[in-house]
C-alpha positions in Angstrom: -16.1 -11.9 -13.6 -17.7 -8.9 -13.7 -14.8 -6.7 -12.2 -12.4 -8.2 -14.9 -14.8 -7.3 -17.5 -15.1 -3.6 -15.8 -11.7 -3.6 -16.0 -11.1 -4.5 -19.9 -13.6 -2.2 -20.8 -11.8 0.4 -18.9 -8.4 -0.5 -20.4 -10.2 -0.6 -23.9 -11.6 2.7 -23.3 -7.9 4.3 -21.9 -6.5 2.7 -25.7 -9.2 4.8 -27.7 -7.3 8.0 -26.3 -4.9 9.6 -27.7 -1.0 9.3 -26.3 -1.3 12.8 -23.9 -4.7 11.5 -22.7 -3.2 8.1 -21.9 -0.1 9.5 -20.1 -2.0 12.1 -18.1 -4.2 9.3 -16.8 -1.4 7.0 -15.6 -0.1 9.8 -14.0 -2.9 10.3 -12.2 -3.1 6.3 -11.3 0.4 6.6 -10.2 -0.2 9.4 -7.7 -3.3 8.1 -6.3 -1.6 4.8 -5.8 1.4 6.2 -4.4 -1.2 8.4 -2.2 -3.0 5.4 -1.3 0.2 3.7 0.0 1.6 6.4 1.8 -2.3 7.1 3.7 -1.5 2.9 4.5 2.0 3.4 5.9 0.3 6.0 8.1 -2.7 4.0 9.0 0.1 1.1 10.1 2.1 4.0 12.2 -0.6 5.4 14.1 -1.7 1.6 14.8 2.0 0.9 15.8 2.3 4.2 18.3 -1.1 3.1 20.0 -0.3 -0.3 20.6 3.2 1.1 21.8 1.2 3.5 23.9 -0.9 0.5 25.6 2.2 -1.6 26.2 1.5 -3.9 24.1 5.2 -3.8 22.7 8.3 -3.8 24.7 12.3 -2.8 23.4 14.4 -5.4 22.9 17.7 -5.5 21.6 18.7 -7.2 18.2 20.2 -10.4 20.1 16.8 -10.5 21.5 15.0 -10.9 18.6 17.5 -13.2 17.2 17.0 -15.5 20.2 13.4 -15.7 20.5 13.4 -16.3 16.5 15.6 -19.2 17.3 12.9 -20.9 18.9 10.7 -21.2 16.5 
């Protein structure tokens, strides 16, 4: 409980602000989220191109997945 309290005291401290303040700040959150997510995508890339690297992934064709999806 101690987060969501961190968290409403944050939000209540965002409302005290004035409308600029409060729109600079989510635009700041937004970046950093979007920043976040886009360092992520790249984390799950270079993790992809590795395992590719090792072999541990092979090309298959799209009737190929299909197939072994089928068996399931």
């Amino acid at each position: 409980m101690k987060t969501s309290t961190q968290v409403n005291d944050i939000l209540q401290a965002i409302s005290d602000l004035d409308l600029e303040e409060q729109s600079y700040i989510a635009e700041i959150l937004t970046k950093r989220t979007i920043e976040l997510r886009r360092n992520q995508i790249a984390s799950r890339a270079k993790e992809a191109e590795e395992n590719y690297r090792l072999g541990n992934v092979r090309a298959v064709t799209v009737e190929d997945l299909m197939m072994d999806s089928s068996n399931d």
